[in-house]
N, C-alpha and C positions, 0 to 999 in steps of 0.2 A: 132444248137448249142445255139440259142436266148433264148430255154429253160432251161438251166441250170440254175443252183444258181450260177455259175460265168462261166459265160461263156469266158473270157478272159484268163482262163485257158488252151486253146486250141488254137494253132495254125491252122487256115486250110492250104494246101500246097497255097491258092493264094495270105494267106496273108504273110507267108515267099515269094513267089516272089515277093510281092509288096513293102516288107521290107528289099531286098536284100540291098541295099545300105542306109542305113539308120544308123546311124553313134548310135544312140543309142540302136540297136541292135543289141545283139551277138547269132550268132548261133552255137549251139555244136552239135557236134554227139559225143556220147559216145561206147564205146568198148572198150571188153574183152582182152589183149594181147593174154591171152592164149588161149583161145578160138578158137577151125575151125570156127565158126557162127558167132563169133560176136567179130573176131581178129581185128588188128589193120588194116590188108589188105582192108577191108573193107574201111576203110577210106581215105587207098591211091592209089586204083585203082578209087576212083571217089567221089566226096561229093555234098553236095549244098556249091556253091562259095560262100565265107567267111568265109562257118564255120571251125572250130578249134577242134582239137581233145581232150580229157578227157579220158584218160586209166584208168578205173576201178580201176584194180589189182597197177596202181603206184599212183594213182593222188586220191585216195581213199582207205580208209582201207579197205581194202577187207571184206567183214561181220563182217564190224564196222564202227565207224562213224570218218571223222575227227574232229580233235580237232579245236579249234577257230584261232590257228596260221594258222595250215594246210592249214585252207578253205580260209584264208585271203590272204594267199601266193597263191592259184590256181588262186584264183578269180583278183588278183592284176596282175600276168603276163600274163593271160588273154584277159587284157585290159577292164576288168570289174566294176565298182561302180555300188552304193548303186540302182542308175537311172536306169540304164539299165536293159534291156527288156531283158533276158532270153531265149530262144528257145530249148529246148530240142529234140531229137530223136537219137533212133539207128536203126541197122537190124536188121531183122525179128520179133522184139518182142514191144521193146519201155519199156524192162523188166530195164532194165539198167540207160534207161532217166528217169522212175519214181523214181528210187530207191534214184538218184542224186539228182531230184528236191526237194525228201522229205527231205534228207539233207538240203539243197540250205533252207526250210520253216523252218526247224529246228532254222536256225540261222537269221531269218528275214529279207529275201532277200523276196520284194515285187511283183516284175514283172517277174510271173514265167510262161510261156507259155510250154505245150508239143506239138509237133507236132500230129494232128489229123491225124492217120496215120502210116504207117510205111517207110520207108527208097526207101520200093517198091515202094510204093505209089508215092510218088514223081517221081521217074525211070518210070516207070509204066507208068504215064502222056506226058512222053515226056519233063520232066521240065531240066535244066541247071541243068549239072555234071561237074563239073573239078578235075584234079590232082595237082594244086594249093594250096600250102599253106600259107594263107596271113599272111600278117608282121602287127606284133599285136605289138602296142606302148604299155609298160606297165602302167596300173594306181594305183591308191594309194585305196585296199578298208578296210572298218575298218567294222567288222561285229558287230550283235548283239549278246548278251548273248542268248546263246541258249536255246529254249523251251522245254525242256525236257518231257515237258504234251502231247507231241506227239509221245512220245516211252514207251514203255514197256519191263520193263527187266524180266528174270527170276524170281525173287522174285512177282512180281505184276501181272504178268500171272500167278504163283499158288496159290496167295491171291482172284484171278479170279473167280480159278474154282467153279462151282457151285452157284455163286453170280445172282441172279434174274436177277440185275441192267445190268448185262457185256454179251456181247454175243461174244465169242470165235469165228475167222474164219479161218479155214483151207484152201486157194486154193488154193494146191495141187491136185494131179490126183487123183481118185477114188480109184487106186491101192496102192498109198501112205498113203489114207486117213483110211484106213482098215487094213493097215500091212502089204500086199501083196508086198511092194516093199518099202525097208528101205532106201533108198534114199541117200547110203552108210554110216549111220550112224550104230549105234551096234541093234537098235532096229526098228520095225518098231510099225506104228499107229498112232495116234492122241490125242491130249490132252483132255482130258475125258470134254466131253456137248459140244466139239467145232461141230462146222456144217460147210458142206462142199461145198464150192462155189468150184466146179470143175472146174479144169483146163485141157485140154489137148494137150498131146507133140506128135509134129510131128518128125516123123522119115526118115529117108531115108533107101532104100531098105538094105541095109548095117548094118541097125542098129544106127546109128549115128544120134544124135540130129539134126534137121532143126530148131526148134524154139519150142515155147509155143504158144497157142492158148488159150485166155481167154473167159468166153461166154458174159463179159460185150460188147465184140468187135467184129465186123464184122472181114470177111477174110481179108479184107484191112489195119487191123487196126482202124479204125475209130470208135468211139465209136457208139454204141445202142442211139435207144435216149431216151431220159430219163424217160417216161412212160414204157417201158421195164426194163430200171435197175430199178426203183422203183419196180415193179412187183415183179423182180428177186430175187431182196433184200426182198421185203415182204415176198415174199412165206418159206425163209428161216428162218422169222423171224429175220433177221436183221435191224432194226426198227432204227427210228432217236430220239426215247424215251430212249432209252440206250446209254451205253458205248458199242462201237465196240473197239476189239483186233485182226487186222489183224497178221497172220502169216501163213508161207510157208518152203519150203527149207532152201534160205539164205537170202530171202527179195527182190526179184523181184516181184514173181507174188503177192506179199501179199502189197507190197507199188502200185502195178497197184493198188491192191482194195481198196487201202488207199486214193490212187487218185480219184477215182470214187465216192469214198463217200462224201470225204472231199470236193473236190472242183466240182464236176457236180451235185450230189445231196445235198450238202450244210448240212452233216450230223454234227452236232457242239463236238462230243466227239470220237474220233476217234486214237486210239495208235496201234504204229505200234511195232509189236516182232520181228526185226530185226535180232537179233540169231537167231531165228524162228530152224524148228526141226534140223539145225545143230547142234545147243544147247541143244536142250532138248531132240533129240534121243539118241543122247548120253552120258550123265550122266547116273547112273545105279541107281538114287534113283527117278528120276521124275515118278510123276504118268503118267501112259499110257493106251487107250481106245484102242479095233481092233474092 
């Protein structure tokens, strides 16, 4: 991890046990209510002791962002300020903890750790699980005006297209990325010049989501190291000489690639399309590639 451009970006699992108790660190696990994969059961059949739970779908606008009250209110009953050290993770994916963190940088929360890893990973090790939920004293946190140079809305994603300077990323699946599966939106494909950082979804015999699987990341979760994502990224031409536009679905796997550029490869111009194609498959005036 010494090679990254911030390496303080990453938690490994030894250094959450070595900051289990450590009064300036808050650790979250984030999850989906509604979700089988990434429900709230997750969180109360076992966690890492102290952390606190962040429901997506209540505690966040669902494929949108909170407002500066919002975040103030999460992050103050929390038992959160300006200080504190951050820890992020969820199951199977870590889709969810990045999405939050880019939030969390949105509004200039400085000490943002994600877990290196998945939720496995920690179980996996044999590390401390409880059904304990600690009693969080609430603090007072007053956020920053938020950055807005780190999102892209629909307007600025089709001022995008075709622009030398910006490179479009898709990573969704190969089948999304082509049209082959419209990801329940009216249309399927890809926003015309974007290129495709594939992602792929695990299934159970049944048919039913298990998770996402990124290729910035090992099966563990843990990231590549960074002469691989570099590679990765080059090969695709996503270069740290341009503007990058991450987008996805609803903003998980496209804020993972937001993550990995932003804070391990140290890429300096990086917007995230957080509608991403929920947005824009379905309008019936957006341009569209298959």
């Amino acid at each position: 991890m010494s090679s990254f451009a911030n390496p303080e970006a990453l938690a490994s699992t030894q250094w959450v046990a070595d900051h289990l108790n450590d009064p300036q660190v808050r650790v979250i696990e984030v999850v989906q209510s509604s979700s089988s994969s990434r429900g709230m059961h997750h969180y109360e059949n076992g966690h890492i002791p102290g952390a606190v739970v962040w429901d997506f779908e209540m505690d966040s606008v669902r494929y949108g962002i909170l407002d500066k009250t919002g975040l103030e209110a999460l992050l103050s009953r929390t038992g959160i300020t300006p200080e504190t050290t951050i820890v992020l993770y969820c199951a199977r994916d870590n889709l969810l903890a990045t999405y939050v963190l880019w939030q969390l940088k949105i509004y200039g929360h400085k000490n943002l750790r994600l877990l290196n890893g998945y939720k496995e990973k920690w179980i996996d090790e044999n590390r401390p699980i409880t059904k304990e939920v600690p009693l969080i004293v609430p603090a007072i946190y007053i956020a920053q005006e938020p950055n807005w140079n780190l999102r892209a809305n629909h307007d600025y994603v089709l001022q995008s297209i075709g622009k030398n300077s910006r490179v479009l990323v898709d990573t969704r699946t190969v089948e999304m990325y082509s049209g082959l599966e419209k990801a329940g939106t009216k249309r399927g494909g890809h926003i015309p010049g974007a290129v495709n950082l594939a992602a792929h979804r695990e299934l159970n015999s049944e048919g039913s989501s298990i998770g996402w699987r990124t290729p910035t990341a090992h099966s563990d979760g843990t990231f590549k190291s960074k002469a691989e994502l570099q590679a990765l990224f080059n090969s695709l031409g996503i270069t740290s000489d341009k503007e990058i536009i991450t987008y996805c679905v609803r903003g998980g796997l496209s804020t993972h690639a937001w993550f990995t550029l932003t804070q391990l490869l140290g890429y300096p111009n990086v917007r995230e399309y957080d509608r991403s194609w929920h947005e824009w498959g379905d309008l019936e005036d957006t341009p569209i590639e298959t």
